[in-house]
N, C-alpha and C positions, 0 to 999 in steps of 0.2 A: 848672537842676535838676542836672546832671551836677556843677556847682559842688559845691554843696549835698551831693551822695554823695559827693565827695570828701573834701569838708570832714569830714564824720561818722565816715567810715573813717579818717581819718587820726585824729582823734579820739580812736577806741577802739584804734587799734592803740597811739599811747602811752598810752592808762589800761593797755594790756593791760603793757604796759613798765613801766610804775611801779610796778605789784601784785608784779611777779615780783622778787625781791631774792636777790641771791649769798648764799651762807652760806658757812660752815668748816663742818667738819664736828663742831665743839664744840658750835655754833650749833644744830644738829639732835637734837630729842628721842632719849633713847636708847632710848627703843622704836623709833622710826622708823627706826636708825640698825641696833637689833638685825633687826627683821623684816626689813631690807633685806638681810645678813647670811646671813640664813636662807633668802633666796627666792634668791639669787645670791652663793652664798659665795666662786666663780670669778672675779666683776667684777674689773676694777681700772681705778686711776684715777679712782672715782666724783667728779664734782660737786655741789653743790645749790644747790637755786633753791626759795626760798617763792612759792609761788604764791598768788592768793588763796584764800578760804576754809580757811586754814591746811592746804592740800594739800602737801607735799613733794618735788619733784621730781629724780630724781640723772639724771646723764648718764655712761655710762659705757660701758666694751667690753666686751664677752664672746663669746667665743668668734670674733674679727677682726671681728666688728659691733655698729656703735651701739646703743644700747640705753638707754631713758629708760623711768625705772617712778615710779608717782606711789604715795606712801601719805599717809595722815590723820595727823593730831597724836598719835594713838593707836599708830599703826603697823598698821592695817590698808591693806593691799596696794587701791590701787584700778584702777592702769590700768599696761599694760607696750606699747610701741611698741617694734620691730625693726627696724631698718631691712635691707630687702632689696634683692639685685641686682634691677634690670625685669627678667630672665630666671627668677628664681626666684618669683613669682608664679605659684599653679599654674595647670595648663590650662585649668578653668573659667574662670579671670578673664581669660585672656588669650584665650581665643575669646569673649566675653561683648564685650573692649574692643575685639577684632580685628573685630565683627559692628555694635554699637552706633556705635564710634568710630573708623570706619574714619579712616585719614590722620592719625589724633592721634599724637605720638609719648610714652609716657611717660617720663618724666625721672625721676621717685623713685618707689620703693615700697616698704611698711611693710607688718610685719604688727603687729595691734593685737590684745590680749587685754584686755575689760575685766571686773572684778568683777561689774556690772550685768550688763552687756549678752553677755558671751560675744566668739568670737574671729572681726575681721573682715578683710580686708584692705586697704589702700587704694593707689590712685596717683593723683601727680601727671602729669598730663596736658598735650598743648599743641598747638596746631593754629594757625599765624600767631602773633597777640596772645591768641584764647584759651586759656585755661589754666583750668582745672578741679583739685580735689578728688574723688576718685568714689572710695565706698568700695563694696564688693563681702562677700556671705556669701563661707566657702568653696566652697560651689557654684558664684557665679560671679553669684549674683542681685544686682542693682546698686541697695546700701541707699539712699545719695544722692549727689547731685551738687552741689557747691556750686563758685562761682565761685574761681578762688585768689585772694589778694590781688596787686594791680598791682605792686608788691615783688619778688613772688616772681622771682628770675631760673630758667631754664631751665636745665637740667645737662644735660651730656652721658653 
């Protein structure tokens, strides 16, 4: 069985690999390239990556942190990730992880703003070989947890 779950995840992490393709940024619609422009005229450096469903993905810096925002073929803005110090996570999420997951150390944290959904935060977590996903409201209520992938290494 454990076979078997390996097999599968290894599986989808390359289909997740082969969906995603480098661009130039000629490559990229110029609405997508205008909206992006306009939501972050400060970026520099931007990357991109087609994702599937003809999502657009840039990588970039702003303001001394990473920063990935996804828009549609249209150029409507769908999802922005931030990457954050673990210390700059606010207090809700840090007594939420300090109470729930005592002993885990997190290793990354992001904040996530989506079109959908609204603005959540997440960390990457670890306690031995476990290692977690756990996103949190800003309150501090903890949306989900999901396994990381076995991949994933630990940061300090």
């Amino acid at each position: 069985m454990k076979k078997i779950t390996l097999l599968l995840l290894s599986a989808v992490f390359i289909c997740q690999m082969a969906f995603a393709q480098s661009l130039t940024a000629d490559k990229v619609p110029s609405a997508v390239t205008s909206a992006f422009k306009g939501k972050f005229p400060s970026a520099t450096s931007p990357t991109w990556q087609m994702k599937s469903g003809k999502i657009y993905e840039s990588k970039f810096k702003l303001n001394d942190q990473m920063v990935s925002a996804s828009f549609d073929e249209t150029g409507k803005w769908q999802k922005t990730e931030t990457e954050l110090k673990t210390t700059a996570l606010p207090s809700s999420v840090q007594s939420t992880l300090s109470k729930d997951f005592a002993g885990y150390k997190v290793n990354e944290a992001s904040k996530i703003d989506e079109a959908q959904k609204g603005s959540c935060y997440e960390a990457a977590i670890a306690k031995g070989t476990e290692m977690y996903d756990v996103q949190f409201s800003p309150e501090g209520k903890m949306l989900s947890k999901t396994k990381a992938p076995a991949d994933k290494t630990a940061k300090g």
